[in-house]
C-alpha positions as CSV (number, residue, x, y, z in Angstrom):
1,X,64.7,102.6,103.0
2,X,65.4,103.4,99.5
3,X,64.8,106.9,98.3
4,X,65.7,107.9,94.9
5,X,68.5,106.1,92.9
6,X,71.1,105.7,95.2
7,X,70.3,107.1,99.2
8,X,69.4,105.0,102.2
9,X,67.4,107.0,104.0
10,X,67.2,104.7,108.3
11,X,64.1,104.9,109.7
12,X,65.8,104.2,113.1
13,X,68.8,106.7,112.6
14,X,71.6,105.0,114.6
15,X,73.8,107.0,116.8
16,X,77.1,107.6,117.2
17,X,77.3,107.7,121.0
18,X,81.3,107.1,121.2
19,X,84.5,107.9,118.9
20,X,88.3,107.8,119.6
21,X,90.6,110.0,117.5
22,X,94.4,110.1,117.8
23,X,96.5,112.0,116.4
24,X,100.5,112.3,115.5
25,X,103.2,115.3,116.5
26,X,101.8,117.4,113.1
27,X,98.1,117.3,113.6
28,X,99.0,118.2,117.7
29,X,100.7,121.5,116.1
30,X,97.4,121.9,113.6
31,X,94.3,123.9,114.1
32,X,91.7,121.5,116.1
33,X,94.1,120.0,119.1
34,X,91.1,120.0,121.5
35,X,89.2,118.2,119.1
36,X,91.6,114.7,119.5
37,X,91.7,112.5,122.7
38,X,95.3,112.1,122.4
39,X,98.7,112.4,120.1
40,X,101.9,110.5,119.5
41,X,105.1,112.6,120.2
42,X,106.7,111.1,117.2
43,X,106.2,109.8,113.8
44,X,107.2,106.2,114.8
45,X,104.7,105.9,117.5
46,X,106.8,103.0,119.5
47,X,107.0,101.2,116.2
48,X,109.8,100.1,114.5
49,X,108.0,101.0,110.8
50,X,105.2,103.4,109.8
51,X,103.2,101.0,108.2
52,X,103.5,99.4,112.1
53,X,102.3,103.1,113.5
54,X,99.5,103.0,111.7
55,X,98.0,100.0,112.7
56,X,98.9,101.5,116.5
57,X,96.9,104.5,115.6
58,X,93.8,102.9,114.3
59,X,94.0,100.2,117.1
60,X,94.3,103.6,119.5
61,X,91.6,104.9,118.0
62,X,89.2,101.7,118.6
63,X,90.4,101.4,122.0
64,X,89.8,104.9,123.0
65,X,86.1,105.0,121.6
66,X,85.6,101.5,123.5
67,X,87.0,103.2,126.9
68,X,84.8,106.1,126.7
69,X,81.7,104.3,125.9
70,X,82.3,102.3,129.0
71,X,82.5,99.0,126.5
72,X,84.4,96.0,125.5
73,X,84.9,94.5,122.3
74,X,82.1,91.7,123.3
75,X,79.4,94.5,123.1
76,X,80.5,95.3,119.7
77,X,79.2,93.1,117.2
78,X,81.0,94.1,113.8
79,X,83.7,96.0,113.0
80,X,83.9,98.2,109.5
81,X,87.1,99.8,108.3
82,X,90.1,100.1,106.1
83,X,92.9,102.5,104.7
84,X,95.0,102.8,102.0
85,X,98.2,100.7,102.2
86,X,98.1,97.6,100.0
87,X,95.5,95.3,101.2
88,X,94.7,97.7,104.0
89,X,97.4,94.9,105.9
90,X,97.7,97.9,108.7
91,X,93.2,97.8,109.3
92,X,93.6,93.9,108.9
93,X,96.6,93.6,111.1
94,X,94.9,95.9,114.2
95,X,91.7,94.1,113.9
96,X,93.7,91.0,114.5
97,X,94.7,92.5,118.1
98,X,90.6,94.1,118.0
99,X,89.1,91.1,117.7
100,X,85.8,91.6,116.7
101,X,84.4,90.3,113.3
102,X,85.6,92.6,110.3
103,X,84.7,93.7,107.5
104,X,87.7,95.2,105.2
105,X,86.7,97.9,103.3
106,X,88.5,99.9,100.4
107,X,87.5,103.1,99.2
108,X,90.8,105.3,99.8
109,X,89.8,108.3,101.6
110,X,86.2,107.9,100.9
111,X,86.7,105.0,103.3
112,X,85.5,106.4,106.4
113,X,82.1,107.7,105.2
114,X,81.6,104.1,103.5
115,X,82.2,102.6,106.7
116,X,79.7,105.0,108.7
117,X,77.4,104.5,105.7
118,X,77.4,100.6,106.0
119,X,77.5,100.3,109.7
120,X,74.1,102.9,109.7
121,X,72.5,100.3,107.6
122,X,73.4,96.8,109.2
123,X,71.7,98.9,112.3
124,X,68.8,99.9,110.6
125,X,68.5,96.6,108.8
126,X,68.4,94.5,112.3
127,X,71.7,93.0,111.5
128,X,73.2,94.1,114.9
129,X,72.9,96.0,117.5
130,X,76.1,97.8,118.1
131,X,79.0,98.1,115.0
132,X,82.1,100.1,115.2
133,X,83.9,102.1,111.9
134,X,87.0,103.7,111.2
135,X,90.1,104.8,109.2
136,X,93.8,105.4,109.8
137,X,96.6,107.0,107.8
138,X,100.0,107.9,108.2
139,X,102.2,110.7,106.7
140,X,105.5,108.0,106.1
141,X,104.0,105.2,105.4
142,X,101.4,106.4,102.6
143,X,103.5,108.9,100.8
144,X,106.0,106.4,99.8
145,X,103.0,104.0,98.7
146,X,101.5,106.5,96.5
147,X,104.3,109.4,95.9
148,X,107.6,109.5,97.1
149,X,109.3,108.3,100.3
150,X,109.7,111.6,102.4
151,X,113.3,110.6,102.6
152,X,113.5,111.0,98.9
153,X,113.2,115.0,99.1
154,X,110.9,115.3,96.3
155,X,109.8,119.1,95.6
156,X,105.6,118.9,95.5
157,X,104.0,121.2,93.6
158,X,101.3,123.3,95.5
159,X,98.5,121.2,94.3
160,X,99.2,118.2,96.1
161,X,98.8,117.1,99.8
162,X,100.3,116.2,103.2
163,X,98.9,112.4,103.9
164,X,97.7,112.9,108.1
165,X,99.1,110.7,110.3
166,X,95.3,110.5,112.2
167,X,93.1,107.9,113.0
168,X,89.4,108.4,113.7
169,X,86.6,105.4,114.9
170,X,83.0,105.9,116.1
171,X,80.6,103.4,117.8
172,X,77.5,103.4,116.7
173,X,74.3,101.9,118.4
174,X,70.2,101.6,117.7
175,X,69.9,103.8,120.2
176,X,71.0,106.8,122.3
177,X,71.0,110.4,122.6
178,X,72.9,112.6,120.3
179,X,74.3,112.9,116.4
180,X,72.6,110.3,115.1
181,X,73.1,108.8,110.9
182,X,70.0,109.9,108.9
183,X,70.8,109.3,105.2
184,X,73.5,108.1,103.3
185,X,74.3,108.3,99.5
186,X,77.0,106.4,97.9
187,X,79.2,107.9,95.2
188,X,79.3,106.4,91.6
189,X,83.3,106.2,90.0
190,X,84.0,109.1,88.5
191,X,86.9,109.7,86.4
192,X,87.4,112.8,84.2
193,X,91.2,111.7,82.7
194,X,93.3,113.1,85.2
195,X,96.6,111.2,85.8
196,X,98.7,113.6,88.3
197,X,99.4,111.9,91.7
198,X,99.9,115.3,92.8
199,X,96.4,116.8,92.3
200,X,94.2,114.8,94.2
201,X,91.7,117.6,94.9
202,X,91.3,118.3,91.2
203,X,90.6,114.8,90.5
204,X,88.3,114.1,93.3
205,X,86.1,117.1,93.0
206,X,84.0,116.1,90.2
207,X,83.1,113.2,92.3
208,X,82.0,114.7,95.1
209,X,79.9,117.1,93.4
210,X,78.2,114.6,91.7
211,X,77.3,112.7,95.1
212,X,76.4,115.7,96.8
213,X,74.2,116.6,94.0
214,X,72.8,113.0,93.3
215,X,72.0,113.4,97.6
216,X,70.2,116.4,97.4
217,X,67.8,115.2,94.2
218,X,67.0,112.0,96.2
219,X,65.9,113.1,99.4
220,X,64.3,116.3,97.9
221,X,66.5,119.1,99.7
222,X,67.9,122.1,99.2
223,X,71.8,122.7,100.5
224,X,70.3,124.9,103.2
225,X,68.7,122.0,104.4
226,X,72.3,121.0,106.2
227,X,74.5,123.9,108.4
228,X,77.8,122.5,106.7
229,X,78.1,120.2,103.6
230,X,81.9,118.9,104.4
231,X,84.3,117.2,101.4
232,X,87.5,115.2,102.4
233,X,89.9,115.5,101.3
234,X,89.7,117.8,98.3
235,X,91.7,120.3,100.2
236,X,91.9,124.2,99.0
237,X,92.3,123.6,95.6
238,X,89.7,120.8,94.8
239,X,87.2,122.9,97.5
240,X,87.8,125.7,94.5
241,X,86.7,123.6,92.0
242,X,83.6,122.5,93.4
243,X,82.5,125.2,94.3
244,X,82.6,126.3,90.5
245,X,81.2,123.0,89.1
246,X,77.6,123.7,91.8
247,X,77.7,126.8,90.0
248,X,77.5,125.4,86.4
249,X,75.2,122.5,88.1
250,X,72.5,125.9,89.0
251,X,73.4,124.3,93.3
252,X,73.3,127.4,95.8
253,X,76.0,126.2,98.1
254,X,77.5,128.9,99.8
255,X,80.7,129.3,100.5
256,X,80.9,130.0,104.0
257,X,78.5,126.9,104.0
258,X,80.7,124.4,101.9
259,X,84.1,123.0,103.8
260,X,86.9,120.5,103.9
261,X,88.4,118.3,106.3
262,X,91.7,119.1,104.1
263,X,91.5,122.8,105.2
264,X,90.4,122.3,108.5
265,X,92.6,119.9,110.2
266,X,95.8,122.2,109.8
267,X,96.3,125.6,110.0
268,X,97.6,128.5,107.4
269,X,101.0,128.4,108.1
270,X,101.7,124.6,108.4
271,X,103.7,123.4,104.7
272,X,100.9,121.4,103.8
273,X,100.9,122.6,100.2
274,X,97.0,122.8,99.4
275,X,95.8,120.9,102.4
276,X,95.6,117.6,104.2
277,X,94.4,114.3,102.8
278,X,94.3,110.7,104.0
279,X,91.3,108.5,105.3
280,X,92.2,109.2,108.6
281,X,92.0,113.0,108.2
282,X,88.2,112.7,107.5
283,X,87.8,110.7,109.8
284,X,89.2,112.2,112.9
285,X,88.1,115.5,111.7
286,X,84.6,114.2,111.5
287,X,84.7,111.9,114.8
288,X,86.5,114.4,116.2
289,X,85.6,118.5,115.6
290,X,82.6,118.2,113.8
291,X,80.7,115.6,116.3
292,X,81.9,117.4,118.9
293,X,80.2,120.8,117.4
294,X,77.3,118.9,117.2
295,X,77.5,118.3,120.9
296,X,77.9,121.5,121.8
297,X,74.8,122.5,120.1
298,X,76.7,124.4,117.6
299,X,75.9,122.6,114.7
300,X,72.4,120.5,113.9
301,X,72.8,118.8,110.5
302,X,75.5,118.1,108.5
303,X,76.7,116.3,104.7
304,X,79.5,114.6,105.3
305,X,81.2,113.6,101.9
306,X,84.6,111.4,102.3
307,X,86.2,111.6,98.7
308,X,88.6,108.7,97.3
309,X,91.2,108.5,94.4
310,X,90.9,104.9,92.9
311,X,94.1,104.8,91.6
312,X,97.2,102.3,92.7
313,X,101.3,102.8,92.0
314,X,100.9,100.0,89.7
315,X,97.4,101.8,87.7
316,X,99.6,104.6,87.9
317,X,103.1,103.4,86.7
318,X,100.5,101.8,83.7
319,X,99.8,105.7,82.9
320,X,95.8,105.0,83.8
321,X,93.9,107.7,84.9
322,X,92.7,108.4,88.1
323,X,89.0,107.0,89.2
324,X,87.4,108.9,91.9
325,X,84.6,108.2,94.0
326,X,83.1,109.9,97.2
327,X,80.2,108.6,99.2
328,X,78.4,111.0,101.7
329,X,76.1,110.3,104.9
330,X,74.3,112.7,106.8
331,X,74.2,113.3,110.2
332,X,71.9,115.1,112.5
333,X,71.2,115.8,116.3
334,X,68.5,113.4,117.5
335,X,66.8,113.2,121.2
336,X,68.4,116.1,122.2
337,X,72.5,117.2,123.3
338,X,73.7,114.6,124.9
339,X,75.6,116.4,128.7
């Protein structure tokens, strides 16, 4: 199942045959409505905190990809997710209410593709036979953890990003009809000295780029080989600078080729600075528009490459610089469009 240094390549390419992605009253106003199952009119989702509406979001999320699968959490063996509050307490807290064995995962907005990544493997590897992944954010709740509460009124420059309040989970199964995991390659830290909170696309692109290319050497492909090869979050202005480092790296990836979940869950003239960001933004973007593209017929293969920022108020009230990492997981249609 090892190819090259650091991809899993499943023989038995599990497939995703449910998600649920929720959304809040921002992403509803954003550029891929159709793509969620449903929103919350407000920030507070029925909660009395944000760090509460998260949870709600992520437990949403699970529900809804339960529901539409026709399943219940005793046909779910393991569950794999986290987020980016301290101890990911909201993931921990909704898989309290869940109820299916957990693993907590941590890899800030890489998070979602690590979770897809390990749940592909436990498939392939016998260790179960149906495992569910996912990641939430919120807009209140993780500014303030990692920036400044909203309430604050901080001016941002243009290089930073609006956290999504979005939640995106996926089932996936040994077998079915549809996108199906092929390959997965997991990122290595990368950290080029960056310290600025509010630049998480510059810090994260060099990770990403390495991933992608370290993806590409170990299964032997060219970026043609995939329709899109999709970062989150690095948003417009890390998307910029990865697209330059492929060009001092000799990798052909085009442009109209190479996206971001950052740029694509809002649109133009939203004040989102350079883009979204937040493990849930990935992920419902991925569970959400791009899946369903692949549904459609409109898409066949895609590189799916989560990027994370390592870094913690305390690393960062320490002046440490900001470790990145991004892990990436390929997906392709298998068995044919599913009706």
């Amino acid at each position: 199942m090892l190819t090259g240094k650091r991809t899993w390549l499943f023989e038995t390419s599990p497939v995703i045959i449910s998600t649920g992605v929720i959304g809040g009253p921002f992403e509803q106003k954003g550029a891929i409505p159709e793509d969620f199952d449903a929103f919350y009119e407000d920030q507070w989702c029925g909660e009395d905190s944000y760090e509460k509406a998260q949870k709600v979001l992520f437990e949403n999320a699970c529900e809804t990809s339960m529901q539409k699968a026709g399943m219940t959490k005793d046909d779910i063996q393991f569950v794999l997710a986290g987020d980016l509050l301290n101890q990911i307490t909201s993931t921990s807290f909704a898989c309290r209410k869940i109820n299916i064995p957990y693993f907590g995962l941590f890899s800030a907005c890489a998070t979602s593709m690590e979770g897809l990544a390990l749940a592909a493997f436990i498939l392939n590897s016998n260790g179960a036979n149906t495992v569910m992944t996912g990641s939430a954010s919120h807009y209140g709740a993780v500014e303030k953890t990692f920036r400044y509460p909203n309430d604050y009124g901080a001016q941002k420059p243009p290089t930073s990003q609006r956290t999504a309040t979005a939640a995106g989970a996926a089932i996936l199964s040994k077998t079915g009809a549809g996108p199906a995991v092929t390959s997965a390659t997991i990122g290595k830290v990368v950290d080029e000295g960056l310290k600025d909170p509010f630049n998480m696309g510059g810090a994260m692109a060099p990770a990403a780029v390495d991933t992608i290319e370290a993806h590409l050497q170990d299964r032997n492909l060219s970026p043609d080989y995939y329709d899109l090869i999709v970062t989150g979050d690095l948003a417009r202005i890390g998307r910029n600078i990865a697209l330059e480092l492929f060009e001092k790296k000799g990798l052909t990836v085009r442009e109209n080729q190479f996206l971001d979940c950052g740029v694509l869950l809002y649109k133009k003239d939203q004040k989102v600075m350079a883009g979204a960001s937040g493990s849930g933004c990935s992920a419902a973007v991925t569970y959400g528009h791009l899946l369903n593209k692949m549904n459609r017929g409109e898409l066949n293969r895609i590189l799916v490459v989560a990027t994370g920022a390592l870094l913690s108020p305390l690393t960062f009230q320490q002046q440490e610089s900001i470790p990145c990492i991004a892990h990436a997981v390929s997906i392709e249609m298998q068995g044919g469009i599913p009706s």
